[in-house]
C-alpha positions in Angstrom: 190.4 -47.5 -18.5 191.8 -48.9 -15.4 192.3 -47.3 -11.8 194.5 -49.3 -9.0 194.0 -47.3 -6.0 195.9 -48.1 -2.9 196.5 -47.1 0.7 198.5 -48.2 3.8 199.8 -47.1 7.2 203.2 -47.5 8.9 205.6 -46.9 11.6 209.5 -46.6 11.4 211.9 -46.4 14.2 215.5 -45.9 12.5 218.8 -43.4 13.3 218.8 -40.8 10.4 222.5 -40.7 9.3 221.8 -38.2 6.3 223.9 -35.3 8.6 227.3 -37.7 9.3 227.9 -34.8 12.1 224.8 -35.0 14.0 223.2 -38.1 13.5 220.0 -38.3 15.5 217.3 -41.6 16.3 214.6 -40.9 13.8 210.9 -42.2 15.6 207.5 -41.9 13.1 204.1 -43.6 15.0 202.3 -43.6 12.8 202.0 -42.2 9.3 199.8 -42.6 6.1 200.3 -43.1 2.1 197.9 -43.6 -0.4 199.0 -43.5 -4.2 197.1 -44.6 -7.4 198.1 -46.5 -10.8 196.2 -45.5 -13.7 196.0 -47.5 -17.7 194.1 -46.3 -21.1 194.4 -47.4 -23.7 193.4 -45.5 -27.0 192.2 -47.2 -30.7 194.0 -50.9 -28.8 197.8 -49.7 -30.2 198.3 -46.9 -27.4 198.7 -47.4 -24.0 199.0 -44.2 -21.3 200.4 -45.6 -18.0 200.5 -42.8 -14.7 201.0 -43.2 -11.8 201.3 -41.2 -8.2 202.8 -42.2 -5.4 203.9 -45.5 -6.5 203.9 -48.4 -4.4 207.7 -50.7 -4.3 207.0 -51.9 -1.0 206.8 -55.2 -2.4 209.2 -55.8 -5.3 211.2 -59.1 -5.6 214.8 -58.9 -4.2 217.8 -58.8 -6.0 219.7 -61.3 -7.4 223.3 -61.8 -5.3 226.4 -60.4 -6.7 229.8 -60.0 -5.8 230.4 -56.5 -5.6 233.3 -56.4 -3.3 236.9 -55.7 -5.2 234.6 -53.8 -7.7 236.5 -50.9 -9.8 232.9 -50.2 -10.9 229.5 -49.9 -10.7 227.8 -53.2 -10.5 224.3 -53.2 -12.5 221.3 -54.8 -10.9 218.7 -55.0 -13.3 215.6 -52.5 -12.7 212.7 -55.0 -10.3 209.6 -52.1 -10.5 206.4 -53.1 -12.4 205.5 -50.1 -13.3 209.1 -49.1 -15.1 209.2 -53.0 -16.2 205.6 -52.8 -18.7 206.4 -51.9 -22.3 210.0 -51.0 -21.4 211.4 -53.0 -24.6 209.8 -49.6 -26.1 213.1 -47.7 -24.7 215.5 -50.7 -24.5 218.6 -51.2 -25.9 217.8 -54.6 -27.3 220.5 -54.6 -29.9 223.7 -54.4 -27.8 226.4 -56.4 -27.9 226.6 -58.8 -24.7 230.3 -57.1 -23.8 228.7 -53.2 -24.5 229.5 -50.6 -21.7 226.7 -48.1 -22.2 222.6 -48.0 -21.4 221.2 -44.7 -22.4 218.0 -45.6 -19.7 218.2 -47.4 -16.2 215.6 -46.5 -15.1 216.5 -47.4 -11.1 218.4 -43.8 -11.3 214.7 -42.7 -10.5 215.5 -43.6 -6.7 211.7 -42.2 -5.5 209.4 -41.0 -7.7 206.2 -39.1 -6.9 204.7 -39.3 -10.1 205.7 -40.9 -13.8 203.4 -41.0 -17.2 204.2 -43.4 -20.1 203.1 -43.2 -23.5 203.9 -46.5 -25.5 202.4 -48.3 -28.8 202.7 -48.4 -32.3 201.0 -46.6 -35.3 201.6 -48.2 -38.9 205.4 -48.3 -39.1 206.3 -46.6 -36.0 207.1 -47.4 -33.0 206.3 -44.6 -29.9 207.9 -44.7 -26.2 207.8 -41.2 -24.2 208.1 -41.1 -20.6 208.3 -38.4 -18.1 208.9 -38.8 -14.3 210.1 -36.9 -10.9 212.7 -38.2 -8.6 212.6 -36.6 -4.5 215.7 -38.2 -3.8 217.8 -35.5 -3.9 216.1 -33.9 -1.8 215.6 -36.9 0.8 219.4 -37.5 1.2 220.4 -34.6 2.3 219.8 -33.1 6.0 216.5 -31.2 6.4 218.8 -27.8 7.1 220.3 -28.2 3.9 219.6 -25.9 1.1 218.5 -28.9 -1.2 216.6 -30.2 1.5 213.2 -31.2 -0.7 214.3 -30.5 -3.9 213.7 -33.2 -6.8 214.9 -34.0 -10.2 213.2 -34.2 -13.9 213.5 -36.9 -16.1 212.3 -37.0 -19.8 212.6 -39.6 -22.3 211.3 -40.1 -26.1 212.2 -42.7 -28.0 210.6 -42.8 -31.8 211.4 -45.4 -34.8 210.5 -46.5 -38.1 209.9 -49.9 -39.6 211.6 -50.2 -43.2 210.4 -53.1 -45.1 210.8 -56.5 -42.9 213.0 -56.1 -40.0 215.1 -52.8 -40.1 214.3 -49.5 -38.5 215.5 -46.9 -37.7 215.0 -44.8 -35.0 216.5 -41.6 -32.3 216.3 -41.3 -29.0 217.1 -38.2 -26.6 217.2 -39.0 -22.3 217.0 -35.8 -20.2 217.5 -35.1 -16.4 217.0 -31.7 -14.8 217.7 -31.0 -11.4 218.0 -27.2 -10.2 219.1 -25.3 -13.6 221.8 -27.9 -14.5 220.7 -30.8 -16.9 222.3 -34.3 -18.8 220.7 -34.5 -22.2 221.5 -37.5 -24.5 220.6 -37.7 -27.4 221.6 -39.5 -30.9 220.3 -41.9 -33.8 219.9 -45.7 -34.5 219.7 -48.1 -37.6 219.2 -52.1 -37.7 219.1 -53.4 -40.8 219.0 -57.1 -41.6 221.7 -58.5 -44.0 220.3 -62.1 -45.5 219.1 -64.5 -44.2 221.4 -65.4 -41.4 222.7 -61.8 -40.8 222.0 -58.6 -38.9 223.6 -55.5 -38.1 223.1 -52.2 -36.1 224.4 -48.5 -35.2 224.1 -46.5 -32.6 225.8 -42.9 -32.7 224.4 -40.6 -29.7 226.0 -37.2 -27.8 225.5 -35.6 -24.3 225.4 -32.4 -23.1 226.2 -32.0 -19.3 225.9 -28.9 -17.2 227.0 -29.3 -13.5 227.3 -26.2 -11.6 227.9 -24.8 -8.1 224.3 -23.9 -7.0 222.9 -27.2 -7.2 225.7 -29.2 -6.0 225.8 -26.8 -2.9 228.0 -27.3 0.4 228.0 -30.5 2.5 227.0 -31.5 5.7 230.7 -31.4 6.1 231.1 -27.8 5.0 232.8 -28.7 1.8 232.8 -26.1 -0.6 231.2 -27.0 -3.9 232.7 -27.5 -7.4 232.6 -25.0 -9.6 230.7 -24.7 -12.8 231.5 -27.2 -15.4 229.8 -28.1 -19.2 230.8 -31.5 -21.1 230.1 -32.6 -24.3 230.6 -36.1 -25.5 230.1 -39.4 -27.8 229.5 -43.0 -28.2 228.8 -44.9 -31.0 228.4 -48.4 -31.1 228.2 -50.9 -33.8 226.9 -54.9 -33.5 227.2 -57.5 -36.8 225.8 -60.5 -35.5 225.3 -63.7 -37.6 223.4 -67.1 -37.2 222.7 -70.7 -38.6 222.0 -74.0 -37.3 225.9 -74.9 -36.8 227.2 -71.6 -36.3 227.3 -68.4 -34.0 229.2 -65.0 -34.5 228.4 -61.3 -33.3 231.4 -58.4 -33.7 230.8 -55.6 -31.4 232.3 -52.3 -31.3 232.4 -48.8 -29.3 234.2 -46.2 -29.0 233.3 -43.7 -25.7 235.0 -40.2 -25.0 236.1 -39.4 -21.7 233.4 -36.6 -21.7 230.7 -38.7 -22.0 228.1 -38.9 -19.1 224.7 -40.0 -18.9 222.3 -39.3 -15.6 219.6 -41.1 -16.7 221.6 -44.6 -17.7 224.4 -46.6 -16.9 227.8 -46.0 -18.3 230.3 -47.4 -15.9 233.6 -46.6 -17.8 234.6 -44.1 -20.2 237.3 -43.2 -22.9 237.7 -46.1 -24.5 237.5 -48.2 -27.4 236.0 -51.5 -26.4 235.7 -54.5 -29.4 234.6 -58.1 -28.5 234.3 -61.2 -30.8 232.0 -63.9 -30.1 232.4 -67.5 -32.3 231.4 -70.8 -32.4 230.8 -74.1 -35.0 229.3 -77.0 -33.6 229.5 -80.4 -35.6 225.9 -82.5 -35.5 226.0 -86.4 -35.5 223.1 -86.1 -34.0 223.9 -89.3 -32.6 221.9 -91.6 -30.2 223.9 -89.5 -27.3 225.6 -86.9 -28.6 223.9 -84.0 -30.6 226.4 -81.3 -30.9 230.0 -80.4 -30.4 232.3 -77.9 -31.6 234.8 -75.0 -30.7 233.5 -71.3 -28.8 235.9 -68.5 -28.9 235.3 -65.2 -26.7 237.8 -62.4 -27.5 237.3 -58.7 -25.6 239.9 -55.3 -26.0 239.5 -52.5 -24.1 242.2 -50.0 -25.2 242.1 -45.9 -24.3 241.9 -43.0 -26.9 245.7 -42.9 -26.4 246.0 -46.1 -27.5 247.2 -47.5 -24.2 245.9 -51.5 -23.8 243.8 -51.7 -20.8 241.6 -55.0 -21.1 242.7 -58.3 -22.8 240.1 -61.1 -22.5 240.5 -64.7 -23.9 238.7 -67.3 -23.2 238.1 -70.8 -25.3 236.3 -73.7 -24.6 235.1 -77.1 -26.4 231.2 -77.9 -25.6 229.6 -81.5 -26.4 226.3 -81.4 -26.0 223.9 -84.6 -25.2 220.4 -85.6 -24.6 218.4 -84.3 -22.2 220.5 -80.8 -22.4 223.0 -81.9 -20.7 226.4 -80.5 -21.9 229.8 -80.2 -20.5 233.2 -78.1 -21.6 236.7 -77.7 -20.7 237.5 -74.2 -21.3 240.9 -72.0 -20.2 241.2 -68.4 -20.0 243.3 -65.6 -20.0 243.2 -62.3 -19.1 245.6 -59.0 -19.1 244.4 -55.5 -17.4 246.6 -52.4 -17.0 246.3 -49.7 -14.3 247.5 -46.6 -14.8 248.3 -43.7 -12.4 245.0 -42.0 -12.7 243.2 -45.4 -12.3 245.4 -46.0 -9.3 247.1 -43.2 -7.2 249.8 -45.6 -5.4 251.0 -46.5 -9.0 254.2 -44.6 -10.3 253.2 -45.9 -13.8 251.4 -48.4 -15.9 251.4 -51.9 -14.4 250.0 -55.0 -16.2 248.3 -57.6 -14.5 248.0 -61.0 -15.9 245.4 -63.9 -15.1 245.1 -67.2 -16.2 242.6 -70.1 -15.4 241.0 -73.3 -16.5 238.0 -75.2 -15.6 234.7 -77.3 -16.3 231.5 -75.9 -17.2 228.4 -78.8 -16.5 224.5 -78.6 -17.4 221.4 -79.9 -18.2 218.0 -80.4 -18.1 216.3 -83.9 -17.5 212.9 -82.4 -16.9 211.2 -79.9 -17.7 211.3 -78.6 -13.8 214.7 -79.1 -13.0 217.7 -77.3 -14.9 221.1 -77.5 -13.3 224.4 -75.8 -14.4 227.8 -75.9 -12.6 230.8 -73.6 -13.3 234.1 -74.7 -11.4 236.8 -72.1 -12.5 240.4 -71.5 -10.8 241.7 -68.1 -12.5 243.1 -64.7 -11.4 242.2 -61.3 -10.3 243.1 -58.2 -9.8 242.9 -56.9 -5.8 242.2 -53.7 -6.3 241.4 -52.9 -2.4 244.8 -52.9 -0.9 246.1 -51.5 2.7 247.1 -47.9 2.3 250.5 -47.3 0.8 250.5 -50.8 -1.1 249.5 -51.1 -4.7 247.4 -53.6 -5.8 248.3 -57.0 -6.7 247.3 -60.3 -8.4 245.6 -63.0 -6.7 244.0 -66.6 -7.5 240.3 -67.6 -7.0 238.4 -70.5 -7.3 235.1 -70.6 -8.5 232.5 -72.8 -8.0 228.8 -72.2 -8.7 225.5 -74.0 -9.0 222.6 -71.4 -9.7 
């Protein structure tokens, strides 16, 4: 057993926007927290994580990204320790790298009071269950406001099964409750290995989303709120993925309905059928300088359950690869994405947008403390944040980065 109690004071001096109308100079002295992190761990397989009033006061920053001319949600990956530990118990580890769906992000649980996990392994399976509150409803709203302290539920299990050496199979079911309306998920999973130098795996899940009136409520604006609504929908996902000492390939495919909506995770588009190709061969002389080179190929579709094309990604490159890590490769792209009218109001109909590029992708690693990589890119894209009454239109960018 271990107990990490903690405690700390503060003062805060900001203006309290939550009421757009109003807004009024919020000014605290002085006030206390204290909060504690508990582990046990049961016959060394099981370990029960709580906690209660958790502590992010110091988590690491995010890592920059561009998130202006964004049609959607950006992710930033989830920074908290306590939601970090064992989460490869609930993780999606098997998804392709072009997938559009994460049935748990955990950083929709904005600020928790409390959270349990239960993780570890007994014989052949594998245990993750998690339960946790979220006050952030509650905090966002004015304190006149009927949802004023109100907080939502979240629930997540996730059980599988090891068959022989390295397949499973497993389900999973992600709930969020807030108020008498809910977003379950829930749905099964296989990975099964195929040789040697092959894997695959499936994912098939449904939701079930009730949104009503009551706990949506009126803004601070006086807006009336939406009526009551129930969605049901699906996405299944499929991954082949093979590899050798020369080569490289993974085949990923989804297919999301437009009803499909997840609380609890991070699904930034919907209705569509998404399939990406990944490919390469590298030759090995293995030479005094060079060690590798050989052809990549990236290929991504996004198309709508009308059949409508709405992504086309290309891009193709030729790496040679050194000692030392260092590597270089040309590579060109091309890209094609269509807006529709319901993607874009000022549109009269579908309009495609084309972007091409080229550019020089440079690396290495002459020590073990120093790795450098430099992308320089000139390609296209898409403004979508135009002046009102103007569509949007298709632009040139270079790119030039050195992380």
């Amino acid at each position: 057993m271990q107990f990490n109690p903690y405690g700390y004071l503060s003062s805060l001096h900001s203006v309290d926007n939550r009421d757009p109308i109003q807004p009024r100079f919020d000014n605290r002295n002085v006030q206390g927290k204290i909060g504690l992190d508990s582990k046990f761990v049961f016959h060394d397989s099981l370990v029960l994580d709580t906690t209660i009033n958790p502590d992010f006061a110091q988590i690491e920053s995010d890592q920059p990204q561009n998130t202006v001319n964004q049609r959607f949600e950006v992710f930033f990956p989830e920074k908290r320790p306590f939601f970090l530990e064992n989460s490869n118990f609930f993780s999606d580890t098997n998804i392709g790298v072009y997938s559009l769906s994460r049935l748990l992000f955990t950083r929709r649980i904005v600020e928790p009071s409390f959270g349990a996990r239960l993780t570890g392994k007994q014989g052949p399976w594998n245990l993750g269950f998690f339960v946790a509150d979220d006050r952030s409803p509650g905090l966002t709203v004015p304190d006149h406001s009927p949802l004023s302290g109100t907080r939502a539920y979240f629930a997540v299990g996730r059980v599988s099964h090891d068959l022989g050496d390295q397949n499973s199979i497993g389900a999973i079911y992600v709930d969020r409750e807030y108020k008498g309306d809910f977003n379950r998920v829930g749905g099964l999973d296989a990975s099964f290995r195929l040789g040697k130098n092959w894997t695959s795996w499936y994912r098939g899940v449904v939701s079930s989303t009730l949104a009503s009136s009551s706990s949506a409520g009126t803004s601070a604006s006086g807006i009336a709120a939406p009526p009551v609504s129930y969605l049901f929908g699906q996405n299944h996902e499929a991954v082949l993925n093979g590899m050798g000492r020369r080569f490289s390939y993974e085949l990923m495919y989804q297919d999301i309905t437009s009803n499909f909506h997840t609380d609890a995770g991070f699904v930034p588009r919907t209705d569509i059928r998404n399939a990406a190709e990944y490919f390469h061969f590298y030759w090995r002389p293995e030479g005094k300088h060079l060690v590798f080179q050989g052809p990549e190929l990236n290929t991504h579709d996004i198309w709508d359950h009308h059949g409508v094309g709405l992504t086309h990604a290309y891009n193709f490159d030729w790496v040679f690869g050194y000692r030392r890590n260092v590597f270089f490769a040309p590579i060109v792209v091309t890209e094609t994405d269509v807006l529709r009218p319901n993607d874009f109001s000022g549109l009269p109909n579908n309009h495609k947008y084309v972007q091409n590029g080229g550019g020089l992708v440079v690396g290495g690693s002459p020590t073990r403390l120093i790795t450098w990589r430099t992308t320089i890119i000139r390609d296209g894209t898409v403004l979508i944040v135009v002046p009102n009454g103007q569509t949007p239109i298709t632009g040139m960018r270079f790119l030039s980065t050195t992380p």
